[in-house]
C-alpha positions in Angstrom: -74.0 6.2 -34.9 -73.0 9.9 -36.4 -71.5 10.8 -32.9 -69.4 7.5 -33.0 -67.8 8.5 -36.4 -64.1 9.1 -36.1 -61.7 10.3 -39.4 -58.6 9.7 -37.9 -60.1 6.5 -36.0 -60.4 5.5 -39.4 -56.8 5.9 -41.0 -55.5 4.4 -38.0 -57.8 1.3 -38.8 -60.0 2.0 -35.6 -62.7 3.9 -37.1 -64.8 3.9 -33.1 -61.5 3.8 -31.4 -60.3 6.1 -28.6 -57.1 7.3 -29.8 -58.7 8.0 -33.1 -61.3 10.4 -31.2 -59.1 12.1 -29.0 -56.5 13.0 -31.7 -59.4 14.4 -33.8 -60.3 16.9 -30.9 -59.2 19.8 -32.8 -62.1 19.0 -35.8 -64.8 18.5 -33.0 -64.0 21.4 -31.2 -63.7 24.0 -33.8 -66.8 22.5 -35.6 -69.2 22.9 -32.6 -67.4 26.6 -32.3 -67.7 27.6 -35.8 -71.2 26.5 -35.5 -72.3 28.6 -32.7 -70.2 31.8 -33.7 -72.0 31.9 -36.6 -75.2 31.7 -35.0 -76.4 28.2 -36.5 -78.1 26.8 -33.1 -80.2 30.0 -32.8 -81.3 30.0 -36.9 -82.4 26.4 -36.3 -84.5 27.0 -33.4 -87.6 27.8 -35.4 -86.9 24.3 -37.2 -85.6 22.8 -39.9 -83.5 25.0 -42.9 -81.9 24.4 -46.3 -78.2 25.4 -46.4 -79.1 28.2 -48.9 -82.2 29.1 -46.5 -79.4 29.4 -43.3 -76.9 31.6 -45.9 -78.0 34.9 -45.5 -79.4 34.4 -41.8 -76.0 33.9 -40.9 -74.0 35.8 -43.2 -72.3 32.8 -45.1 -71.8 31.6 -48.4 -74.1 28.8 -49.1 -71.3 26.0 -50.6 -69.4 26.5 -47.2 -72.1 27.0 -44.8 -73.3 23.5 -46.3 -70.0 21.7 -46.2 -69.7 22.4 -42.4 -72.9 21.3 -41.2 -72.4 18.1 -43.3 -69.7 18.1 -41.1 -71.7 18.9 -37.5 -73.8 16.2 -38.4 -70.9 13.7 -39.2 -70.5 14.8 -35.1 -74.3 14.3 -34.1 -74.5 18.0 -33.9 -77.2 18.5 -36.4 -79.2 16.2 -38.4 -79.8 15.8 -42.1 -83.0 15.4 -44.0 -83.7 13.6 -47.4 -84.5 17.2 -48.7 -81.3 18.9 -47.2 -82.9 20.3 -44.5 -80.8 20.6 -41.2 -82.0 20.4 -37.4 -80.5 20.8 -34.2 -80.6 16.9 -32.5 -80.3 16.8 -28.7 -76.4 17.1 -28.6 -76.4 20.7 -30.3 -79.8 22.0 -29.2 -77.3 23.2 -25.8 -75.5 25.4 -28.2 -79.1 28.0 -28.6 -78.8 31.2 -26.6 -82.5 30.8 -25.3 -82.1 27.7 -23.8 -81.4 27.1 -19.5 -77.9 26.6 -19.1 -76.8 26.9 -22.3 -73.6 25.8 -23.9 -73.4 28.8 -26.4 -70.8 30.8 -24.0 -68.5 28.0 -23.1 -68.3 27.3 -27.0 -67.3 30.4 -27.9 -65.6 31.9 -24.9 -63.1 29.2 -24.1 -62.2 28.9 -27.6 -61.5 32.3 -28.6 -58.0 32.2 -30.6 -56.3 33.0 -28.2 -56.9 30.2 -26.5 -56.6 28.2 -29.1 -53.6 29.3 -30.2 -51.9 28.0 -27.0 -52.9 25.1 -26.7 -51.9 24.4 -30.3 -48.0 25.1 -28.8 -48.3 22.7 -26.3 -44.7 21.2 -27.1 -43.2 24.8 -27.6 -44.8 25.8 -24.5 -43.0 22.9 -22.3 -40.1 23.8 -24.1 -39.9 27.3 -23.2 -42.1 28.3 -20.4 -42.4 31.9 -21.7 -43.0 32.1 -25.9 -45.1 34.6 -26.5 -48.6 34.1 -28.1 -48.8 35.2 -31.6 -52.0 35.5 -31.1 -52.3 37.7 -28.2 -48.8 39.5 -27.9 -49.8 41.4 -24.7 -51.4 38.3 -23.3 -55.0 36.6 -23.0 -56.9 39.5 -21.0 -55.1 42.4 -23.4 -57.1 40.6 -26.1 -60.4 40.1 -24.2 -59.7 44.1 -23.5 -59.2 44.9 -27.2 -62.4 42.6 -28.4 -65.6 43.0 -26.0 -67.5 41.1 -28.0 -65.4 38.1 -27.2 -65.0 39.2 -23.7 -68.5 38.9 -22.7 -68.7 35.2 -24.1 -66.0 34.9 -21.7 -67.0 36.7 -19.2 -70.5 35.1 -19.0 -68.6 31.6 -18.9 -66.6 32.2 -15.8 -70.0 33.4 -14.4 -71.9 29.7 -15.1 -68.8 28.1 -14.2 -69.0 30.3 -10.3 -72.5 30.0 -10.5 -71.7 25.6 -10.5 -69.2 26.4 -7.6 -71.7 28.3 -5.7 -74.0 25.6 -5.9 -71.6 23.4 -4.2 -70.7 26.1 -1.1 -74.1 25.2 0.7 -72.0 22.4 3.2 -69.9 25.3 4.4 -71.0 27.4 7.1 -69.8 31.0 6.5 -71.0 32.8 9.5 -67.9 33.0 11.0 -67.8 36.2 8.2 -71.0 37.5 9.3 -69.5 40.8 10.7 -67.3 42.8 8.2 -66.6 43.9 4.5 -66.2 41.4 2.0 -63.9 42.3 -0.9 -64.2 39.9 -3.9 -60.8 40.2 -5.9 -61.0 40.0 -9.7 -64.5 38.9 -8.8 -65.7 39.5 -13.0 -70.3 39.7 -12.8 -70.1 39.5 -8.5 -71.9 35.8 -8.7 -69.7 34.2 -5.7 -70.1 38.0 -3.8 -73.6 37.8 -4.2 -74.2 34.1 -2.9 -71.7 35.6 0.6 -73.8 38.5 1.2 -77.0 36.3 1.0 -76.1 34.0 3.3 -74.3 36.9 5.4 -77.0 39.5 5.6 -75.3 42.0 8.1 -72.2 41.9 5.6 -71.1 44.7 3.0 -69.4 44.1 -0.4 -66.8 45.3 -2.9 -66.6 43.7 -6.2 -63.1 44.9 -8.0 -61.9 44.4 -11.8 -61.1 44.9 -14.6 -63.8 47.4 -16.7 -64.7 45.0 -19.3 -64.6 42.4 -16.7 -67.2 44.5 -14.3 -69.4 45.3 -17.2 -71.9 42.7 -16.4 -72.0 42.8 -12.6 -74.7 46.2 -12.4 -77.5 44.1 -14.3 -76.6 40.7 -12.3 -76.3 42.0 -9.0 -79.6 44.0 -9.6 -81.2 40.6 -10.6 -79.8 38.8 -7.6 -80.9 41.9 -5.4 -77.5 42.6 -3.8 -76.6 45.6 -5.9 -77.1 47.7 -2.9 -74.8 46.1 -0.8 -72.0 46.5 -3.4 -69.5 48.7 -4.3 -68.0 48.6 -7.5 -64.6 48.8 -7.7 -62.2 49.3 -11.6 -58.6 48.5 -10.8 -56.1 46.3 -11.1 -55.3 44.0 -8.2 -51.4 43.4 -9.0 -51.5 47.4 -8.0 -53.7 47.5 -4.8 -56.8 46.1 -3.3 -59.6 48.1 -1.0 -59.7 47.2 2.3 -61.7 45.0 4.4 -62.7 42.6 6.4 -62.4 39.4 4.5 -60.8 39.0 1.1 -62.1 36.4 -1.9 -59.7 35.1 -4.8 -61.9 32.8 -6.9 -60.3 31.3 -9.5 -57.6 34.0 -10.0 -54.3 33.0 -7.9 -54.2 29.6 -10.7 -53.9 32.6 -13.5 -50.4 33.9 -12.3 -46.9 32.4 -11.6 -45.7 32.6 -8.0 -44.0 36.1 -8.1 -47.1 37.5 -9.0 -49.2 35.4 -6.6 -47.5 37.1 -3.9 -48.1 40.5 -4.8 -51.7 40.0 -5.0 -51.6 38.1 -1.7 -49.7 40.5 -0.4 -52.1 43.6 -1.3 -54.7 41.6 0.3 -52.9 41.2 3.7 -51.9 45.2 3.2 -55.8 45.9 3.0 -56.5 43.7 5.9 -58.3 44.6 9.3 -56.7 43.4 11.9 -57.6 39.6 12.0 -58.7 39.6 8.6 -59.1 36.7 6.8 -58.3 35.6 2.8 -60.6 32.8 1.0 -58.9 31.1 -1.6 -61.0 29.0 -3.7 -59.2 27.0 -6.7 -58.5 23.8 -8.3 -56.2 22.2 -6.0 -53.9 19.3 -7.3 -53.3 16.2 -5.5 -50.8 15.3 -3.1 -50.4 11.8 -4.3 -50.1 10.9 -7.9 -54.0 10.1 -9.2 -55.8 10.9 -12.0 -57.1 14.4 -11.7 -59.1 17.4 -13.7 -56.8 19.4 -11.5 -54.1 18.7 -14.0 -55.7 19.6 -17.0 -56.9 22.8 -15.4 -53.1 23.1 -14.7 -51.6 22.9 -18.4 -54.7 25.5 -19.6 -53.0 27.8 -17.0 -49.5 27.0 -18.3 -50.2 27.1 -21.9 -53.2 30.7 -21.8 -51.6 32.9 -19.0 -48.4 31.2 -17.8 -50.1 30.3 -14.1 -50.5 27.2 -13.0 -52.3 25.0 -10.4 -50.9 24.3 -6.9 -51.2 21.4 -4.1 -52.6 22.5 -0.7 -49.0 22.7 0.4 -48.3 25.1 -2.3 -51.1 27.6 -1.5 -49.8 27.1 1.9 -46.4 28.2 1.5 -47.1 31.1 -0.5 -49.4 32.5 1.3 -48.1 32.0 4.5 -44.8 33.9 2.9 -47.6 37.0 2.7 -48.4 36.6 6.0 -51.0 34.5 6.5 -52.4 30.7 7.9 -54.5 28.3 6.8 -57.5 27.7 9.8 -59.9 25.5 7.3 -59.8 23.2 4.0 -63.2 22.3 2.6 -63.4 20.3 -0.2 -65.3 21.1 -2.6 -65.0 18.5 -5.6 -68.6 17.5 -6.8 -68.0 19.1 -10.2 -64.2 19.9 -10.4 -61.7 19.1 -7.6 -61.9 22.6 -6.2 -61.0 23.8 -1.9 -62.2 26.2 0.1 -58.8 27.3 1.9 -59.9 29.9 4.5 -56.8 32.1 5.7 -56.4 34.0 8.9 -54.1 37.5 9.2 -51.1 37.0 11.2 
């Protein structure tokens, strides 16, 4: 089968091998990216084109356009015709914009060069905790800031990959929040805000980030019908945080070292009511040596921002330094092996 086809499998003399496959990642990846950048799944949508038909549709020379999708089908992502005609098959039809949960921003977002630049300096990284990134001298979101274009793909990633979490949170009870002012740091759209404030209808919110990073939360907190329970909030949360009641950090202590981890946490517990509390929500490795997608999400942190995962024990320690303590752990590990670690305000 097309999908089973492997190039290095092949010179290693294990053409459907796994080494061969997992060594060829960087082919597959940027393939399935290049493909959806230039707009390919969409084009195909109305069914099947010529490579010289696709050309100007997506603003490519024929010859190349051609030799890549020869390519994307060697990977099952397209099929090829007896008259050179190219269609989406089942594994690429994900990567069209108009489709339910689409693919298209995960393909594109996640593998801006940035990205891909680090994890192409793996061994460098290891090496030398703190090379900088040729291709983003002034670091990952600097780029995203420079090139909005980009930053929306991501942007609109992080949301799906929330909106998955939040699927997940019905077990946990919440009310314990109902009275008070919830403020979501470096919340991006509001999607996790927005689930709180439904299931906590007496509750107020505050959504704070970055501008580019806030650009999409207006029209999806409109959609979601929360937008008048919100406050939007540009700022920076290594500078301050507003105050409230309760504060969120989804997915954003894993993004910084443990220096800067405390200053956030720290201008969380400064922003506190008395009795506050601080919900931490991440990837949280395990205590025991096991297999884990913890620690993959832990060596993209290493290698694109210089954070890195933690162990329950570790979120422990440096929060409590802040001046909090842990009073629940939910796990929350369907999808990816992520806690709900719900801190109290000494």
């Amino acid at each position: 089968m097309a999908d089973e086809l492997s190039l290095f499998g092949a010179m290693l003399g294990q053409p459907d091998g796994q080494l061969g496959r997992l060594l060829e990642g960087m082919f597959t990846a940027q393939v399935t990216a290049a493909l959806t950048r230039l707009g390919v799944p969409d084009q195909l949508a109305g069914g099947p084109l010529t490579a010289a038909e696709l050309a100007p549709r997506v603003a490519a020379p024929a010859d190349g356009l051609a030799r890549m999708l020869t390519a994307a089908a060697a990977y099952g992502l397209v099929s090829q015709d007896g008259a050179g005609r190219y269609s989406l098959t089942p594994v690429g039809a994900p990567l069209r914009a108009d489709v339910a949960e689409s693919a298209q921003d995960f393909a594109v977002g996640f593998l801006a060069p940035p990205m891909w630049a680090s994890i192409g300096r793996l061994a460098e990284v290891v090496r030398n905790p703190e090379p900088v990134n040729p291709a983003a001298p002034g670091g990952v979101y600097a780029y995203y800031a420079e090139h909005p274009d980009e930053s929306a793909y991501f942007v609109r990633a992080m949301g799906r990959t929330t909106e998955i979490l939040v699927s997940q949170l019905a077990k946990i009870d919440f009310r314990p929040l109902t009275a008070g002012r919830i403020v979501d740091v470096g919340g991006s759209r509001g999607t996790l805000l927005a689930y709180l404030l439904r299931v906590l209808p007496t509750a107020s919110g505050v959504l704070l980030d970055r501008a580019e990073a806030l650009a999409a939360a207006p029209g999806y907190l409109a959609g979601t019908g929360m937008a008048g329970r919100v406050e939007l909030v540009t700022g920076d949360f290594l500078r301050e945080v507003p105050e409230g009641d309760v504060h969120v950090l989804c997915q954003v202590l894993h993004n910084w070292d443990d220096e800067h981890v405390r200053t956030i946490v720290g201008n969380c517990h400064a922003a506190s009511h008395p009795g506050g509390g601080l919900m931490v929500i991440e990837c949280v490795l395990p205590d025991d040596p096991e297999p884990s997608l913890a620690h993959l999400m832990d060596l993209i942190m290493m290698l694109v921002v210089g954070g890195r995962e933690r162990t329950r024990a570790g979120h422990e320690a440096i929060i409590g330094s802040a001046g909090y303590h842990l009073v629940r752990d939910t796990p929350v590990i369907d999808v990816l092996p992520w806690r709900v670690l719900e801190f109290e305000r000494r």
